[in-house]
TIVEXKE-271379 format. One record per residue: residue number from 1; x, y, z of N, C-alpha, C, O in turn. Coordinates in nm, 2 decimals, m for minus. Example, Ala and Ser with C-alpha at 12.3 -4.5 7.8 and 13.67 -1.06 7.14 Angstrom:
BEGIN
finu:n_px:n_py:n_pz:ca_px:ca_py:ca_pz:c_px:c_py:c_pz:o_px:o_py:o_pz
1:1.32:m0.57:0.78:1.23:m0.45:0.78:1.32:m0.33:0.78:1.42:m0.33:0.85
2:1.28:m0.22:0.71:1.37:m0.11:0.71:1.29:0.00:0.79:1.34:0.11:0.80
//
This chain:
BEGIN
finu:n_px:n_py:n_pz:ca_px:ca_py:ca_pz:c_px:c_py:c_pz:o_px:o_py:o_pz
1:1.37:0.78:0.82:1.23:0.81:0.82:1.15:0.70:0.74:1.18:0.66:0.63
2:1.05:0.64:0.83:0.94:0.51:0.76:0.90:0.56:0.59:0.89:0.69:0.58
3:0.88:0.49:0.49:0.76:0.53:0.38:0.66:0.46:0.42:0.70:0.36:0.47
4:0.54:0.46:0.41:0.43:0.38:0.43:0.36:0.40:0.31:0.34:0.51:0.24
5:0.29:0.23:0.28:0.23:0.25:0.12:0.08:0.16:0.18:0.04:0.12:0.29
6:0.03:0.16:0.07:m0.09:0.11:0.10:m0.09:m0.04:0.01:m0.17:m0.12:m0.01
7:0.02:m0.03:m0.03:0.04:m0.21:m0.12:0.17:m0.27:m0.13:0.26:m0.20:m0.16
8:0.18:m0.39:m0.11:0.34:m0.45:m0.15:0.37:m0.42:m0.26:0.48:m0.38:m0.26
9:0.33:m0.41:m0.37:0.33:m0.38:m0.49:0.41:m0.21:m0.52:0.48:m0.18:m0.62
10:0.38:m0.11:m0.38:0.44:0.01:m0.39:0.59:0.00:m0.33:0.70:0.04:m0.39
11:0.56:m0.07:m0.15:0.69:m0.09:m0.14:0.75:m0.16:m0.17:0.83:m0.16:m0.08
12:0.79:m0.26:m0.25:0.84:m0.36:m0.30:0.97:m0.28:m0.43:1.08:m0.31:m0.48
13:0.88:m0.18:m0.44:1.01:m0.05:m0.57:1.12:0.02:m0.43:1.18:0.12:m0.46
14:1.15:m0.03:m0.26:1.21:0.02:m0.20:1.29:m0.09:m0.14:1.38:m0.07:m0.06
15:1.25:m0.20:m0.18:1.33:m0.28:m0.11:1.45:m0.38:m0.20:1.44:m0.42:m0.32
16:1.56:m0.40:m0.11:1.71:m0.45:m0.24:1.67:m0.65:m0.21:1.75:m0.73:m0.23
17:1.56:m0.67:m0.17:1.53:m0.80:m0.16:1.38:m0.87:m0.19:1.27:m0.81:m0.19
18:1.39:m0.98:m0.21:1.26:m1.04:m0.23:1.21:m1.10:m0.11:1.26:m1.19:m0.05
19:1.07:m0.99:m0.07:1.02:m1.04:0.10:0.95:m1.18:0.11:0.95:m1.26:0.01
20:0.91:m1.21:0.19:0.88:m1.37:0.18:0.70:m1.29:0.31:0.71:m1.22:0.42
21:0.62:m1.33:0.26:0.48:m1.28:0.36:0.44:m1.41:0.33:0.48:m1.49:0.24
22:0.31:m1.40:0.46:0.22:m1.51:0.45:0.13:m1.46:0.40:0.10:m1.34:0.38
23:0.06:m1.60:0.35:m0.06:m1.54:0.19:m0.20:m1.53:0.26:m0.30:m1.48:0.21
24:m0.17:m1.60:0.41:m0.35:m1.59:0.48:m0.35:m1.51:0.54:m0.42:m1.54:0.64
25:m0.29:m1.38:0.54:m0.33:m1.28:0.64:m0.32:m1.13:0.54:m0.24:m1.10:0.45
26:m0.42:m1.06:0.59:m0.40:m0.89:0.51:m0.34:m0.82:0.57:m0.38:m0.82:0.69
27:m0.25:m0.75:0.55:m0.15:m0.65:0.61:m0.28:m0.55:0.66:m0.40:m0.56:0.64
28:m0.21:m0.45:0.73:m0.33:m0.32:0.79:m0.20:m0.21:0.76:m0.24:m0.11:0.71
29:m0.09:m0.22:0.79:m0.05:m0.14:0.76:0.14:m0.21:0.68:0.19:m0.31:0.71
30:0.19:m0.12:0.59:0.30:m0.13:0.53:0.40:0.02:0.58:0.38:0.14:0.60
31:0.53:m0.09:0.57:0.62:0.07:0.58:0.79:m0.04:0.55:0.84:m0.15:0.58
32:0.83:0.13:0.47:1.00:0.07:0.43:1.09:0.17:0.51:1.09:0.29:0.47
33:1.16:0.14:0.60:1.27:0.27:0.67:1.38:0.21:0.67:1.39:0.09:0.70
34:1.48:0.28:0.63:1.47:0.41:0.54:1.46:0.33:0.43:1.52:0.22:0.41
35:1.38:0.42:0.35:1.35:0.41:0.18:1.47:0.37:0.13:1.46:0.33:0.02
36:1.66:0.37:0.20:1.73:0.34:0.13:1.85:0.27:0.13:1.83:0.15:0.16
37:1.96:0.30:0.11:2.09:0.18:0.16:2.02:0.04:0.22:1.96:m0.02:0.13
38:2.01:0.00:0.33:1.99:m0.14:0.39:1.79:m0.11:0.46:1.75:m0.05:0.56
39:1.70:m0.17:0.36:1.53:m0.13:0.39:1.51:m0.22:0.49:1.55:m0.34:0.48
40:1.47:m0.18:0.57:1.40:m0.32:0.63:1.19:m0.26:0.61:1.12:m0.16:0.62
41:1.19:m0.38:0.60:1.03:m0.39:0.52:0.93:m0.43:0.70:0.96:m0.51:0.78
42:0.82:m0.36:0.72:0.74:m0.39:0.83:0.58:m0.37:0.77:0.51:m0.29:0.73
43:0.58:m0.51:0.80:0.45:m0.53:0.79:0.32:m0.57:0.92:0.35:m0.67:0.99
44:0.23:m0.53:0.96:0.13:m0.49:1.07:0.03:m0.59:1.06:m0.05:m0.56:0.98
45:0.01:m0.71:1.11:m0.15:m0.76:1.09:m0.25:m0.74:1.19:m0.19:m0.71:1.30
46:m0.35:m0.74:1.19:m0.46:m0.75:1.26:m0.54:m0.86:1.28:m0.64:m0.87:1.21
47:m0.48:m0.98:1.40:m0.54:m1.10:1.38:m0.60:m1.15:1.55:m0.53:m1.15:1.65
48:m0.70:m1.17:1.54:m0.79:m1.15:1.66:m0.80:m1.07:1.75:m0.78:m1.09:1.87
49:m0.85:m0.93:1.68:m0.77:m0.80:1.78:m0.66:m0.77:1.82:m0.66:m0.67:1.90
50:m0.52:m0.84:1.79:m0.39:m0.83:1.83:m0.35:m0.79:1.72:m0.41:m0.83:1.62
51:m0.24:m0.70:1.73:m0.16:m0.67:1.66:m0.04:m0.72:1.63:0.06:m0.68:1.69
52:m0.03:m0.83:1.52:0.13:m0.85:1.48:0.21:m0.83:1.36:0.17:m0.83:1.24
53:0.33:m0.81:1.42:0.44:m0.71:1.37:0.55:m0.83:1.28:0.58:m0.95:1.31
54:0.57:m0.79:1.20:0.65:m0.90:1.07:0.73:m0.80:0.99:0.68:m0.72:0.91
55:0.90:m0.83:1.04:1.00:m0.72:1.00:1.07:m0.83:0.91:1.10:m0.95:0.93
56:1.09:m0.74:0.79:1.25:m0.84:0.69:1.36:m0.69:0.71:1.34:m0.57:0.72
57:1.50:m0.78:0.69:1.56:m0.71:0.61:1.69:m0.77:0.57:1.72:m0.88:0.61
58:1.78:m0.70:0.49:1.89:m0.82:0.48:2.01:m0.82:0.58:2.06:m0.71:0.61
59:2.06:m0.90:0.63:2.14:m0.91:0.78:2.18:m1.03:0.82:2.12:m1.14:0.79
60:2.26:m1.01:0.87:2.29:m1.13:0.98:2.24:m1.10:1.11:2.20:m0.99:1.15
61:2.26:m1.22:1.18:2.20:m1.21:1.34:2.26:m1.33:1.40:2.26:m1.45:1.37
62:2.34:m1.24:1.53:2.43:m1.30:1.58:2.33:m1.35:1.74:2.31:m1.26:1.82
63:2.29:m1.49:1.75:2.19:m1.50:1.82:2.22:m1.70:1.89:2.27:m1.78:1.80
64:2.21:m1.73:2.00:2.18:m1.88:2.04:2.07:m1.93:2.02:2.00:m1.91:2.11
65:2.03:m1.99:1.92:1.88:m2.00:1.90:1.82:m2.13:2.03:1.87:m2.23:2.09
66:1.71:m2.09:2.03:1.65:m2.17:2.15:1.48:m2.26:2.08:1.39:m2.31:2.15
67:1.47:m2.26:1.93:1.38:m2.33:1.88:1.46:m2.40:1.73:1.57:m2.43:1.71
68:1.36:m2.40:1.65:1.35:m2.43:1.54:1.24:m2.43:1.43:1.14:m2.49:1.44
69:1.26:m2.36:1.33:1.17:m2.37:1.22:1.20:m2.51:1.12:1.28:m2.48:1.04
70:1.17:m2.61:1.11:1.23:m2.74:1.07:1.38:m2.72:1.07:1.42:m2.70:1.19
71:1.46:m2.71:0.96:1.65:m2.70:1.02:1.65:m2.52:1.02:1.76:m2.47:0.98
72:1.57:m2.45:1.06:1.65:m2.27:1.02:1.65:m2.27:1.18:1.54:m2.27:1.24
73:1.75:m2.28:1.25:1.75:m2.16:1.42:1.71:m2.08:1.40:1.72:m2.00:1.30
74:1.59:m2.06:1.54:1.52:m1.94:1.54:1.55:m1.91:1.72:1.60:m1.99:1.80
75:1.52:m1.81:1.73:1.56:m1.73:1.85:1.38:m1.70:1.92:1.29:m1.66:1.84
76:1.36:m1.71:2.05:1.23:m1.66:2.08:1.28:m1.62:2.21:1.34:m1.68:2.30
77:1.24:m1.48:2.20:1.25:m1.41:2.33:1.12:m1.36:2.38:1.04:m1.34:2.29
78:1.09:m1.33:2.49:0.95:m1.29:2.62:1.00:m1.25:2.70:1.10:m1.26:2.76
79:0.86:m1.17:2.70:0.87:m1.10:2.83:0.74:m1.10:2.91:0.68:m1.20:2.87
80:0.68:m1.04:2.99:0.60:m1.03:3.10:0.45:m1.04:2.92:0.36:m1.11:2.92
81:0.50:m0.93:2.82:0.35:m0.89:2.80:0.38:m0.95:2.63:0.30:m1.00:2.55
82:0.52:m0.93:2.61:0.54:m1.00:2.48:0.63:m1.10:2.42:0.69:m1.17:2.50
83:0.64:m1.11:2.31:0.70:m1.25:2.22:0.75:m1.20:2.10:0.70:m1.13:2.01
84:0.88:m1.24:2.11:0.99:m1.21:1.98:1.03:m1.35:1.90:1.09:m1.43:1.97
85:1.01:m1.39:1.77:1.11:m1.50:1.72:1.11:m1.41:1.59:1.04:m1.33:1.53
86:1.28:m1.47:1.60:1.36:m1.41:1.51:1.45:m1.55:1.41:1.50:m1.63:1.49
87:1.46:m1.57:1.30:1.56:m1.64:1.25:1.60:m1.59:1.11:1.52:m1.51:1.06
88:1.73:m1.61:1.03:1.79:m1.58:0.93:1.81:m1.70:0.81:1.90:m1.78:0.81
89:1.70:m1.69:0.72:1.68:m1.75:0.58:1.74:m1.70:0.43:1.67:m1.63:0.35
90:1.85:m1.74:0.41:1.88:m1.67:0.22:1.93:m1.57:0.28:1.85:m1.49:0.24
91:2.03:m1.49:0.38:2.07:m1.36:0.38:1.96:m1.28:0.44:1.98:m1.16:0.41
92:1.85:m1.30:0.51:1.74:m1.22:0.55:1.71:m1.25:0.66:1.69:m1.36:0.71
93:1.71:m1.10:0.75:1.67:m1.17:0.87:1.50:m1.11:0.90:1.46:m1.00:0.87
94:1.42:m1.23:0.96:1.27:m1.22:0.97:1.28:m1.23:1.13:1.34:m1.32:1.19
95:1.20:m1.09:1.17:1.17:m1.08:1.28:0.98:m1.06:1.33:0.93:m0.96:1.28
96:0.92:m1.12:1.39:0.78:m1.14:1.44:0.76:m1.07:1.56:0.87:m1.10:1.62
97:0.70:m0.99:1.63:0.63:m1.00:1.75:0.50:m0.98:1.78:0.42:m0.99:1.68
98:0.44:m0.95:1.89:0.31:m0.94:1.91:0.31:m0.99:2.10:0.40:m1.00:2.19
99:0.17:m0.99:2.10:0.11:m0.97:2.26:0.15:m1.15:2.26:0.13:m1.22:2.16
100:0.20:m1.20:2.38:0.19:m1.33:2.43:0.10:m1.41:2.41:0.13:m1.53:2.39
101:m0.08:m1.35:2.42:m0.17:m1.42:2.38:m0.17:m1.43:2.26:m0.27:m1.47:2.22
102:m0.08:m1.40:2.13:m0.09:m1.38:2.00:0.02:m1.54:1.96:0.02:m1.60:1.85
103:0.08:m1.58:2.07:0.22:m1.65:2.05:0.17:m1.77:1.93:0.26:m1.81:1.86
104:0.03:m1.85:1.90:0.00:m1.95:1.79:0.02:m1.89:1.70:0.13:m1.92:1.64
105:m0.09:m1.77:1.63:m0.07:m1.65:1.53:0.08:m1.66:1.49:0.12:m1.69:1.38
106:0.15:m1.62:1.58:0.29:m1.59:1.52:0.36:m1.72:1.50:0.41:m1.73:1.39
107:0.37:m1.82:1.57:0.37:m1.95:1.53:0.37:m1.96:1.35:0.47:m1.99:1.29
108:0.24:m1.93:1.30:0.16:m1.97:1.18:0.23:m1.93:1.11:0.32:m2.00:1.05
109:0.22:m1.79:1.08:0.28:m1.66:1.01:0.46:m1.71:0.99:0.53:m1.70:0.89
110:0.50:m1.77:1.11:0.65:m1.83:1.09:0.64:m1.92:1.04:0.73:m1.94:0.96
111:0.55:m2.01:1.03:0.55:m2.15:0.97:0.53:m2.13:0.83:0.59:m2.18:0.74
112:0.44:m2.04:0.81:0.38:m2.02:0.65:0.52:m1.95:0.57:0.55:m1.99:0.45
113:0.57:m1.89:0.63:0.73:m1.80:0.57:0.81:m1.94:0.55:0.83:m1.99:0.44
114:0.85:m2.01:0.71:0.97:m2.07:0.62:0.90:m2.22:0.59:0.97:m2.32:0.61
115:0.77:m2.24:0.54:0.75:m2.34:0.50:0.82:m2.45:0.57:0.88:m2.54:0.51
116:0.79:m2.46:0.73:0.89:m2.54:0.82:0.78:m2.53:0.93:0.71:m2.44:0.97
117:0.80:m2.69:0.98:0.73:m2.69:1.12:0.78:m2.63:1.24:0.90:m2.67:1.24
118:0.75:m2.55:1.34:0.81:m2.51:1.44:0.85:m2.59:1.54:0.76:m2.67:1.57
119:0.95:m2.60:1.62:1.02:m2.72:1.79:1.12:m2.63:1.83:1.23:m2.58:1.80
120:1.00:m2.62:1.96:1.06:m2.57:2.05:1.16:m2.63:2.14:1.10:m2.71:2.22
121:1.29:m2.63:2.15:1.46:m2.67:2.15:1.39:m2.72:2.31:1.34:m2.64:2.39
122:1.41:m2.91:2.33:1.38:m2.95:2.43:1.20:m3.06:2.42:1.14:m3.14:2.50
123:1.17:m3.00:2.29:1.06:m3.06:2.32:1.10:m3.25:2.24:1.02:m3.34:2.24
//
């Protein structure tokens, strides 16, 4: 079952790691499921009327990565309506999505996390 708080500052007493967010965007919504053993942390933005989605938790991820955040493999998957990048920093795995028109936004939001320019594998 989700907890949902109204500040990092609340769920942050639920999580066994230190989350890594971007500092130019306001969350709309927070939640920790489950509150216990292994948290994964989800955080909601609201950025140009789209909704994107920014998951931590601690994990591995067994993945072919098909980009890059400067040296971290990242994984980007689509579909018809959406966009997934996923990569694993310090034992954490950070997962993004959102609407396809959102795909710069999440770009950003990835860039600002691992402090890494994004290349897409081929460019």
């Amino acid at each position: 079952m989700a907890k949902h708080f109204e500040t990092m500052e609340q769920a942050r007493k639920y999580l066994n790691f230190k989350e890594v967010l971007p500092t130019n965007y306001i969350p709309i919504y927070i939640s920790v499921s489950p509150p216990s053993n292994n948290p994964c942390l989800t955080v909601v933005y609201l950025i140009n009327n789209k909704r994107i989605i920014l998951s931590e938790w601690v994990g591995n991820l067994e993945f072919n990565p098909n980009a890059k955040m400067g040296n971290i493999n990242v994984l980007i998957v689509e579909n018809s309506s959406v966009i997934f990048i996923k990569w694993v920093k310090d034992n954490l795995v950070y997962e993004i999505c959102g609407e396809k028109q959102s795909l710069n936004d999440i770009i950003r939001i990835a860039e600002e996390i691992t402090k890494a320019k994004f290349i897409l594998q081929g460019e």
